[in-house]
ZADO-1210 file (C-alpha; in nm, 4 decimals, padded with zeros to 6 digits):
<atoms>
<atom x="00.0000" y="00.0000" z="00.0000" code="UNK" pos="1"/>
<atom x="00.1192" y="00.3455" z="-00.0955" code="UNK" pos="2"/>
<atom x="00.0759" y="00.6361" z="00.1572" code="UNK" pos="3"/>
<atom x="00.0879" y="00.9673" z="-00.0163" code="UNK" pos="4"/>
<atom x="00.2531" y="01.2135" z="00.2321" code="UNK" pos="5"/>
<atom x="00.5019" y="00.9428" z="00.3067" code="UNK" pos="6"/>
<atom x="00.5178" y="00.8868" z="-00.0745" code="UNK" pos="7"/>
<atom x="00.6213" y="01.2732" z="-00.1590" code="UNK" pos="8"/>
<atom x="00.8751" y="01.2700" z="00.1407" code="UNK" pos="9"/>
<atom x="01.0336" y="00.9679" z="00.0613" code="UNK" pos="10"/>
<atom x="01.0809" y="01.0693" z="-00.2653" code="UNK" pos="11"/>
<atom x="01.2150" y="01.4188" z="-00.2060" code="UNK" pos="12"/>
<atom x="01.4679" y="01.2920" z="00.0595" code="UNK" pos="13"/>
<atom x="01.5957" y="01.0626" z="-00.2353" code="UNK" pos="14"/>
<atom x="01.6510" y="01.3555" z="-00.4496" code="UNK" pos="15"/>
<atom x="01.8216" y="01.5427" z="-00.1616" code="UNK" pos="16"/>
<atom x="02.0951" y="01.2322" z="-00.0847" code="UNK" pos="17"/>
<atom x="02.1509" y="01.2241" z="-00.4634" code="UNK" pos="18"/>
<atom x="02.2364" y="01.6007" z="-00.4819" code="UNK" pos="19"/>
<atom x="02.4339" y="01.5870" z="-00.1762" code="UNK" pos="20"/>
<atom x="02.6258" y="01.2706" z="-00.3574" code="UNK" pos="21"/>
<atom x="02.5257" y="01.0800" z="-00.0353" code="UNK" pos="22"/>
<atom x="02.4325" y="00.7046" z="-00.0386" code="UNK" pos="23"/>
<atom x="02.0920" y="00.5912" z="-00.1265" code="UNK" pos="24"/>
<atom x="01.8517" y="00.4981" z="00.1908" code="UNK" pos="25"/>
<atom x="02.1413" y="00.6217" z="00.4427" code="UNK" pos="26"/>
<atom x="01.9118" y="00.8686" z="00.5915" code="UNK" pos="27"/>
<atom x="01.6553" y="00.7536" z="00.8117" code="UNK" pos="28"/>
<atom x="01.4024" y="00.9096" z="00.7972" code="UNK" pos="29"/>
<atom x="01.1804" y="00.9247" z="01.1504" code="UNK" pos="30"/>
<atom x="00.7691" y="01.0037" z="01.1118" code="UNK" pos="31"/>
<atom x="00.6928" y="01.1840" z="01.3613" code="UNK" pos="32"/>
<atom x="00.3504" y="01.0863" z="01.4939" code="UNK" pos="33"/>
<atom x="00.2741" y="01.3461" z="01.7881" code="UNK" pos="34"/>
<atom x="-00.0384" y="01.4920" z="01.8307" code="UNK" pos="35"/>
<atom x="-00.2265" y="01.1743" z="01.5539" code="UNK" pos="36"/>
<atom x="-00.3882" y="00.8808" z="01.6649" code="UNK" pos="37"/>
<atom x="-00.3459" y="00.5246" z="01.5342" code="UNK" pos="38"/>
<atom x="-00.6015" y="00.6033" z="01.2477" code="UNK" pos="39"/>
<atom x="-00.3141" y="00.7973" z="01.0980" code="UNK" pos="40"/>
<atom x="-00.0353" y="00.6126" z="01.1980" code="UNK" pos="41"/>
<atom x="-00.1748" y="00.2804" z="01.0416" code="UNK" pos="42"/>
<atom x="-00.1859" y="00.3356" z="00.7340" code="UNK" pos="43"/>
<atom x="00.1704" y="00.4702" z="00.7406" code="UNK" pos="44"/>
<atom x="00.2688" y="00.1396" z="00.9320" code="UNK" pos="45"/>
<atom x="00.0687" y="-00.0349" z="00.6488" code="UNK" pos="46"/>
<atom x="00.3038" y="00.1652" z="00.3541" code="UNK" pos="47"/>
<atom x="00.5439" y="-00.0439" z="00.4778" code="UNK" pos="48"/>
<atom x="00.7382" y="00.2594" z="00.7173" code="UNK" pos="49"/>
<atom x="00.8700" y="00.1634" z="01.0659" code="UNK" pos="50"/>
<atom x="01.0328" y="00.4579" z="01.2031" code="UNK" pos="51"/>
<atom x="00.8505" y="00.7036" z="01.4103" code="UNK" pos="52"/>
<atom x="00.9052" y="00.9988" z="01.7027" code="UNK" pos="53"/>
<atom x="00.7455" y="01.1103" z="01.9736" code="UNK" pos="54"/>
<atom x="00.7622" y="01.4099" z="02.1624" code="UNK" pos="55"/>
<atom x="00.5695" y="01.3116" z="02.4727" code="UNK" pos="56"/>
<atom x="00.6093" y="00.9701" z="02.7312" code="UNK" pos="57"/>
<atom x="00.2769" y="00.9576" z="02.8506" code="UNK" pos="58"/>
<atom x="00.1319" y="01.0088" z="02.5235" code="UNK" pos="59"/>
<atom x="00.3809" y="00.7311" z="02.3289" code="UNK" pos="60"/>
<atom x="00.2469" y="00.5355" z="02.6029" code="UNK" pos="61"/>
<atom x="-00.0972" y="00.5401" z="02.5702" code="UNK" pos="62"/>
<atom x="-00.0428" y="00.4563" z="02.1462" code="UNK" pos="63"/>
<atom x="00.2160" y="00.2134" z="02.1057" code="UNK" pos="64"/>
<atom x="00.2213" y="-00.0696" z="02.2891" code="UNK" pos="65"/>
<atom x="-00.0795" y="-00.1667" z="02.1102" code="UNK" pos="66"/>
<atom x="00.0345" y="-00.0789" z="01.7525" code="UNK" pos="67"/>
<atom x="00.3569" y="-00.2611" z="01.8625" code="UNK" pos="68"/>
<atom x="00.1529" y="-00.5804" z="01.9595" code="UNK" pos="69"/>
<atom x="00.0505" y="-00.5866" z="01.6383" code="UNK" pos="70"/>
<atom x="00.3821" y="-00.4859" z="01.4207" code="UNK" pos="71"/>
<atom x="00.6750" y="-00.5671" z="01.6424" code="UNK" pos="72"/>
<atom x="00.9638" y="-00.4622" z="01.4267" code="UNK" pos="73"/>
<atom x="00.8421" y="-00.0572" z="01.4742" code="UNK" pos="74"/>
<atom x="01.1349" y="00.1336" z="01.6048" code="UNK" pos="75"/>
<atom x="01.0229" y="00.4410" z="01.8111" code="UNK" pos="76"/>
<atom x="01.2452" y="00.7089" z="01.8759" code="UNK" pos="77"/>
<atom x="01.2060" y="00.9795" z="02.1661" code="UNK" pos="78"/>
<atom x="01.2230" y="01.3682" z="02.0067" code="UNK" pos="79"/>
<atom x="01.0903" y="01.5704" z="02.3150" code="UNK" pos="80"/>
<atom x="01.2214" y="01.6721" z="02.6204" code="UNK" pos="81"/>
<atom x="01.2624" y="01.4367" z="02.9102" code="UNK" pos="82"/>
<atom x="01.2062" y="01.4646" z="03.2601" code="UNK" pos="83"/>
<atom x="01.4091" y="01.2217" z="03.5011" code="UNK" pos="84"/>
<atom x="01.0639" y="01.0709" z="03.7000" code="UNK" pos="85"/>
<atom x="01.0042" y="00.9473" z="03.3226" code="UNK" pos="86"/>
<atom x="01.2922" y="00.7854" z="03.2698" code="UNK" pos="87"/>
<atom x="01.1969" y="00.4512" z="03.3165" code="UNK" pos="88"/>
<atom x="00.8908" y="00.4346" z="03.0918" code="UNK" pos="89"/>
<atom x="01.0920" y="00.6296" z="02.8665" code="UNK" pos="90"/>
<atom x="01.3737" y="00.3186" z="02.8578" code="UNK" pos="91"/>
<atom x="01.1144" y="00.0718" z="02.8602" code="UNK" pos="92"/>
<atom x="00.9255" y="00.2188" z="02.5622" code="UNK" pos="93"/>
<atom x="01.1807" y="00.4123" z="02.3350" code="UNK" pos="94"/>
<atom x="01.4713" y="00.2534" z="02.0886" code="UNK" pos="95"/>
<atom x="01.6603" y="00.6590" z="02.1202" code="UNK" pos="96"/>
<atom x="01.6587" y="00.8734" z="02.2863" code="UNK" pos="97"/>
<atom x="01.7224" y="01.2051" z="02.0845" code="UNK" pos="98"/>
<atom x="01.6979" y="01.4790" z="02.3670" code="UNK" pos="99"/>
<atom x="02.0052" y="01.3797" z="02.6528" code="UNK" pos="100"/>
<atom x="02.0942" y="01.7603" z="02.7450" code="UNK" pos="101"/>
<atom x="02.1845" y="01.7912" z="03.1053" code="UNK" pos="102"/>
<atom x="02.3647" y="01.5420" z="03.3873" code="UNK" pos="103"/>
<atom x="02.0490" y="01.4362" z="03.5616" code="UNK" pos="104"/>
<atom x="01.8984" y="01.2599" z="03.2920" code="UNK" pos="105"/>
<atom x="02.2021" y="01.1385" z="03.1623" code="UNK" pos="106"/>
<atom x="02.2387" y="00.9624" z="03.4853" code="UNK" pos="107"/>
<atom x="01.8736" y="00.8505" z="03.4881" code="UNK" pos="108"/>
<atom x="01.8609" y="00.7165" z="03.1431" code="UNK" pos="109"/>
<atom x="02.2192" y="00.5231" z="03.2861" code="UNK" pos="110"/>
<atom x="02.0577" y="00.3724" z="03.5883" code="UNK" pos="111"/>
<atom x="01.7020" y="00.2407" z="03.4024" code="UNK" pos="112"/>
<atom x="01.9268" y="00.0962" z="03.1104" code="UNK" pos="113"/>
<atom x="02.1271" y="-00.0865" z="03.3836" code="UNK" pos="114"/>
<atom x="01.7960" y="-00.1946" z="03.5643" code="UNK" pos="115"/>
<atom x="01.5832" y="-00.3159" z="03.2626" code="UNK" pos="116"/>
<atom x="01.8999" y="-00.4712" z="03.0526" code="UNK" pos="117"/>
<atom x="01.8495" y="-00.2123" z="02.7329" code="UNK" pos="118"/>
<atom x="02.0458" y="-00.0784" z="02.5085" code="UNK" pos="119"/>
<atom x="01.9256" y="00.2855" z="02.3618" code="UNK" pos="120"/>
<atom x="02.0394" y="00.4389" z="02.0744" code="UNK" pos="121"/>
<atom x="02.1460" y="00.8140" z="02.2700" code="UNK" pos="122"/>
<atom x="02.2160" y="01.1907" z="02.0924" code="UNK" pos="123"/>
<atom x="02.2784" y="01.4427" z="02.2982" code="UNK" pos="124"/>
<atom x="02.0771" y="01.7828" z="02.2390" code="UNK" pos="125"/>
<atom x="02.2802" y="02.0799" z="02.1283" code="UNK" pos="126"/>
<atom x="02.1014" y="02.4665" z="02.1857" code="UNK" pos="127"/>
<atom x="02.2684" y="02.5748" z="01.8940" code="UNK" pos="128"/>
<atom x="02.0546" y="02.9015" z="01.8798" code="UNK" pos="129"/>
<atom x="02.1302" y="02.9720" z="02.2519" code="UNK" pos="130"/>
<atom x="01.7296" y="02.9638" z="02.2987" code="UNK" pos="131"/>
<atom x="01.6796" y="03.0724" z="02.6294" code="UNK" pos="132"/>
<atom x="01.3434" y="02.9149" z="02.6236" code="UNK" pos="133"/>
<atom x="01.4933" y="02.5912" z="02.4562" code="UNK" pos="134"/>
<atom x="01.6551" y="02.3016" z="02.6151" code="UNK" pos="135"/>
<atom x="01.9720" y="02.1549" z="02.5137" code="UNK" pos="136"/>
<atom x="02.3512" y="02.1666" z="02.5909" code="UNK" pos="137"/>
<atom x="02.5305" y="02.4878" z="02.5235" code="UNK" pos="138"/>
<atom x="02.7627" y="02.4563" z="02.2080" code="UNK" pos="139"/>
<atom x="03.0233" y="02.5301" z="02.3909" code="UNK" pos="140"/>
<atom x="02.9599" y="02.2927" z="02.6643" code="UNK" pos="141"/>
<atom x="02.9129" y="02.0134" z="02.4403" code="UNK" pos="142"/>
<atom x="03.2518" y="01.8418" z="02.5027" code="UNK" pos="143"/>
<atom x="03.2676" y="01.7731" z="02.8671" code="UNK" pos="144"/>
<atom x="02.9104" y="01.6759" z="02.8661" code="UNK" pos="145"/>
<atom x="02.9688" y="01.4174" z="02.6634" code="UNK" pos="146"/>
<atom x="03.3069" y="01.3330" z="02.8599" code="UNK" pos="147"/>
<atom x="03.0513" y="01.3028" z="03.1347" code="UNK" pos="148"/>
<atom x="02.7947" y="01.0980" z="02.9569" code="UNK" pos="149"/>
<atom x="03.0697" y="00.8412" z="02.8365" code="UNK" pos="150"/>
<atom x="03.3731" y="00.8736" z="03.2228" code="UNK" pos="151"/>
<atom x="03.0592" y="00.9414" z="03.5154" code="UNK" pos="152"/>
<atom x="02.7431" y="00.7723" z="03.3795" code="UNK" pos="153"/>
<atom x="02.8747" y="00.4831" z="03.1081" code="UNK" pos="154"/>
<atom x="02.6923" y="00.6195" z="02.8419" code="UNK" pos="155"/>
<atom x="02.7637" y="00.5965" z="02.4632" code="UNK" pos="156"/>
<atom x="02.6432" y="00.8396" z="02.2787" code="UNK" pos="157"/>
<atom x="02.5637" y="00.8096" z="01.8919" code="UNK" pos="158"/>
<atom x="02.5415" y="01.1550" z="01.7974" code="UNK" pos="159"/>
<atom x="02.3976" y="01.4736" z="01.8099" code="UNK" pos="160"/>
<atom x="02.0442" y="01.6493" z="01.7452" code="UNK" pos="161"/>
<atom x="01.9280" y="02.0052" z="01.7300" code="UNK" pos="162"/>
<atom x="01.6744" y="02.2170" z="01.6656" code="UNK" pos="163"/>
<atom x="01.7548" y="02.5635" z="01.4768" code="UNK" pos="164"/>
<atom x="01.5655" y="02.8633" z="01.5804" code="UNK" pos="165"/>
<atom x="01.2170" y="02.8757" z="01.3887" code="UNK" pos="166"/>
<atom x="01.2977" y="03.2243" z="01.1916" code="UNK" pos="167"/>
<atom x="01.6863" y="03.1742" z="01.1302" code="UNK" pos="168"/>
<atom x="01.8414" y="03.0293" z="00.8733" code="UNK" pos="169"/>
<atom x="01.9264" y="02.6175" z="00.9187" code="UNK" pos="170"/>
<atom x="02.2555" y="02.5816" z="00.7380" code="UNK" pos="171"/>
<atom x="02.4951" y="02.7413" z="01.0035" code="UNK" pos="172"/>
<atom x="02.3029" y="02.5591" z="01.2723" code="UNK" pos="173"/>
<atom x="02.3217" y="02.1965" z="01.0592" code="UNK" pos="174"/>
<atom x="02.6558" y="02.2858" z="00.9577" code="UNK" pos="175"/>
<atom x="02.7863" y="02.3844" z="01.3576" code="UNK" pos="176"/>
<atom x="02.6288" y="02.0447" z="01.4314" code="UNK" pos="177"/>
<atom x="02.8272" y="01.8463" z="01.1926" code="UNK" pos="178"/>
<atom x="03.1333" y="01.9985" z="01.3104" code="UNK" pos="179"/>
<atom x="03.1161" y="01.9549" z="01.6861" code="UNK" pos="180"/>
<atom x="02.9828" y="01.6102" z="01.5700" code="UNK" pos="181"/>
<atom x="03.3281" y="01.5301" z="01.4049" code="UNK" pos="182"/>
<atom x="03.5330" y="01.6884" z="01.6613" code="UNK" pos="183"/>
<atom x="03.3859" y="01.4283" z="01.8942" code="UNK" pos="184"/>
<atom x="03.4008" y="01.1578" z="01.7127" code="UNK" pos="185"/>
<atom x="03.0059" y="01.1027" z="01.6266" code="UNK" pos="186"/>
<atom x="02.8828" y="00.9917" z="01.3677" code="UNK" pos="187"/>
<atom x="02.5514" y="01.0409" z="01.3941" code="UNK" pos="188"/>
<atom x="02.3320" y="01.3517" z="01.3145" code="UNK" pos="189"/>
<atom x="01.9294" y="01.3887" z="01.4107" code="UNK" pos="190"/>
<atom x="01.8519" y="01.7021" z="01.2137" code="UNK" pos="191"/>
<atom x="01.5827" y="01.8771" z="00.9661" code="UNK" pos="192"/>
<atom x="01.2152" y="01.8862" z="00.9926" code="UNK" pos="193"/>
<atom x="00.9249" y="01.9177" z="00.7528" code="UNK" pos="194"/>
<atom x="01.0440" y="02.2634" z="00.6302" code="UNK" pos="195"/>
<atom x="01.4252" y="02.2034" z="00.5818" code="UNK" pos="196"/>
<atom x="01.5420" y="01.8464" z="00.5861" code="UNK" pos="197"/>
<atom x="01.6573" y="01.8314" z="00.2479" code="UNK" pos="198"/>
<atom x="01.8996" y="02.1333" z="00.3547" code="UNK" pos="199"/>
<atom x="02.0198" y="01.8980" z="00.6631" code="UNK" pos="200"/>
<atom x="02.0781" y="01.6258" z="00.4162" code="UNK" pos="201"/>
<atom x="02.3216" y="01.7974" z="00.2239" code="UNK" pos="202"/>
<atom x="02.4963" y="01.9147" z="00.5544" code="UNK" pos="203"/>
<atom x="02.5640" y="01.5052" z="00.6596" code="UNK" pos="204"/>
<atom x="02.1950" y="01.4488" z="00.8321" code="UNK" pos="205"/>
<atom x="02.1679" y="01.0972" z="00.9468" code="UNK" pos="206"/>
<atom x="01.8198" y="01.0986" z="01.1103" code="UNK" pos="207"/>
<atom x="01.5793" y="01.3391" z="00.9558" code="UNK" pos="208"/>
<atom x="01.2335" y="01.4157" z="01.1575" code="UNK" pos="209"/>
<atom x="00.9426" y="01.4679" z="00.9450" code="UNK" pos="210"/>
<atom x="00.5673" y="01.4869" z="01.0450" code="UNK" pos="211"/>
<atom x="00.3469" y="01.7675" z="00.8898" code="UNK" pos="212"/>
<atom x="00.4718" y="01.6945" z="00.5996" code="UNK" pos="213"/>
<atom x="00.3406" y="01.3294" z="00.6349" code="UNK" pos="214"/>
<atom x="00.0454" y="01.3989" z="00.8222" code="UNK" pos="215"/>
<atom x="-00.0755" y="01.7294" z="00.7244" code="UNK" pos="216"/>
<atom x="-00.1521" y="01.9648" z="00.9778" code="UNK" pos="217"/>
<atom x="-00.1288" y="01.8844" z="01.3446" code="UNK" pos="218"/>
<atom x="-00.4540" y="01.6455" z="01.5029" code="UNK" pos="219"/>
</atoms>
């Protein structure tokens, strides 16, 4: 079955790793299915996609283990801000985690991996905008945090996400990314939404995170 928002995204994130001379299908792309009910996730499931974010715990939780029941090899990755008391549900539900930005929940999301026995795929969140009102790790702090996510807490971390400020311009924040990324020795990128992935794919994107432009407009 063909799903058409899925259809057009697919397609234009194809076009984008061709012109960016990147290999075919090495972008995931991750549908993000906040704010829509099963009814709009199934038929996405049912076009044969099984990658998909959520921004809220308590509202992954009350969608997915029943979709999951049904379709077991879904892969559900964590795109919203975390608080420590959700940690474990968080561990227990997610495959990533895309938002690690501050000690406490890197030691949470330590302790509930050691407790349950799983393995998350982890980015830490970089502020790249220096959003007051934003979370994430300082650009300049992004070193030692992740010496502290890797010497105090055990944790590996994949790569790095962020979220450029709505009205600026998302090269220099995609490209900043992909530098502190390789200065670190990461190798993975969670970057571009609806409105500028393909720009994030030519600036070394592995994780894109699309939804409207799935979905439509927010349910």
């Amino acid at each position: 079955m063909s799903h058409t928002g899925l259809d057009a995204v697919s397609q234009k994130l194809a076009e984008a790793e061709r012109a960016a001379g990147r290999t075919p299908g090495s972008v995931h792309l991750i549908v993000v299915s906040k704010t829509f009910g099963p009814e709009a996730i199934l038929p996405v499931i049912a076009a044969g996609h099984r990658v998909f974010g959520e921004n809220r715990v308590q509202e992954a939780k009350a969608k997915w283990p029943a979709l999951r029941a049904d379709c077991p090899d879904l892969e559900l990755h964590l795109i919203g801000p975390l608080q420590s008391n959700k940690a474990a549900e968080a561990v227990a539900l997610f495959d990533a985690i895309h938002t690690v930005d501050r000690p406490k929940i890197a030691g949470a999301i330590a302790e509930e991996m050691r407790r349950q026995g799983r393995a998350l795929k982890l980015f830490v969140q970089v502020n790249t905008g220096r959003e007051p009102q934003k979370a994430g790790v300082a650009p300049e702090a992004v070193g030692q945090f992740l010496a502290e996510c890797r010497d105090i807490h055990g944790l590996t971390i994949s790569g790095l996400m962020c979220i450029p400020p709505a009205d600026a311009d998302p090269r220099p924040h995609f490209e900043m990314l992909a530098a502190m990324a390789q200065r670190n020795g990461l190798a993975e990128l969670s970057m571009g939404m609806s409105g500028d992935y393909p720009v994030a794919v030519a600036c070394g994107a592995t994780h894109v995170r699309v939804g409207s432009a799935i979905f439509g407009t927010r349910g």
